[in-house]
N, C-alpha and C positions, 0 to 999 in steps of 0.2 A: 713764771716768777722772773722779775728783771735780775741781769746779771749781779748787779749790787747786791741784793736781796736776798741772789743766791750765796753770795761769796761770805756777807754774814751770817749765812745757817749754818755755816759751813764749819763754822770758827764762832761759836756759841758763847767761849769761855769769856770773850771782850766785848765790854762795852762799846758801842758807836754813839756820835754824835757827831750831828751839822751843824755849824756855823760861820759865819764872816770873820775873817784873820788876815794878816797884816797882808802886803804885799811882798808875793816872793814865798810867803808860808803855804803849802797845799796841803799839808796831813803832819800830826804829831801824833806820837804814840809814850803816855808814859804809862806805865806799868800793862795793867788791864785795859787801858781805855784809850781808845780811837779816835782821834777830832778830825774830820776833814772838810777843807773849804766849801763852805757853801755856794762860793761866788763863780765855781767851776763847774765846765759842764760836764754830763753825768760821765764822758769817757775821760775826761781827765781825773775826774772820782773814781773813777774804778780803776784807773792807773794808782795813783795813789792809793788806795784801799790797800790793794794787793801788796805793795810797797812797804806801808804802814805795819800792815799785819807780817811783812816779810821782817820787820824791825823785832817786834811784841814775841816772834819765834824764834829770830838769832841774836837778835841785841842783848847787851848787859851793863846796865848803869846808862851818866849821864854821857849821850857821846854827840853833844854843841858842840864843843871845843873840836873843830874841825884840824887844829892845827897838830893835833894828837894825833898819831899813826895807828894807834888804834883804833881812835875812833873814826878815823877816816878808812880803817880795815872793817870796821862792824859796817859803816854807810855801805860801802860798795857789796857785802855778802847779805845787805837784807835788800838792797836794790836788784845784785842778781834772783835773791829769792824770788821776791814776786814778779821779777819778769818769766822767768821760767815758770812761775805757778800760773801767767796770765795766759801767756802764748806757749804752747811747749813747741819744741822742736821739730816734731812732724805736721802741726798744722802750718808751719812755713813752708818746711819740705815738701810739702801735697798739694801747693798751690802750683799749677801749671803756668810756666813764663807764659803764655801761647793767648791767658785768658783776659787777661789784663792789658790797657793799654798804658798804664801807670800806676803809679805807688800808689797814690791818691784813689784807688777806687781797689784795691788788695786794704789798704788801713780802713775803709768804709766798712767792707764786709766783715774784715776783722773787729770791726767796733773800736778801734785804737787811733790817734791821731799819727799822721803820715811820719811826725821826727821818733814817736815812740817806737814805730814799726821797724824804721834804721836799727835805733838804739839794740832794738833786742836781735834783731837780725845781725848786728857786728859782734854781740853775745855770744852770738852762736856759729858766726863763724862767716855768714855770708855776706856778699860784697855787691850794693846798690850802684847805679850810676846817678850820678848827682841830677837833682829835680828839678831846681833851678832856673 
């Protein structure tokens, strides 16, 4: 079963749907229901899925209004959600420095795109040198 597929068997109670959304929009989640871009590819889908769904479990109400502290407190607790639900901490930690000759081939096998792999990797505590 592809990763997607799996993450919504996972998480039954929400609806999903794909489509084409503006530019800058990757996934909305209001109530029950899931939208994510269709114009992305399937790992950036599945970044945002997890994301999305990180939202539908910790979020409450409308939280657009970025300039609210709250709501820019709920963005960052359903972003960390689903990063921790995508990648957990030990499969970073289990990857050997030794096997790799770059990020770009650790975010391959990870299935995740090379900024996301930083992202959740400074999540968690650990420290990249620039790819650049």
């Amino acid at each position: 079963m592809e990763d997607i597929d799996k993450l919504m068997s996972d998480y039954p109670q929400f609806s999903y749907k794909y489509e084409s959304m503006p530019k800058g929009i990757d996934g909305i989640n209001i109530g029950i229901e899931i939208t994510i871009n269709s114009e992305i590819s399937k790992e950036e889908q599945l970044q945002w899925l997890y994301e999305e769904i990180g939202h539908a479990m910790t979020s409450e109400g409308d939280i657009t209004d970025y300039g609210d502290r709250n709501n820019m407190r709920q963005e960052y607790e359903a972003r960390i959600w689903g990063m921790k639900h995508h990648i957990s901490f030990d499969s970073l930690a289990d990857i050997p420095a030794d096997e790799y000759e770059n990020d770009y081939e650790a975010a391959r096998d990870l299935g995740v795109q090379v900024d996301y792999l930083h992202t959740v990797g400074f999540m968690y505590g650990f420290r990249y040198k620039s790819i650049d």
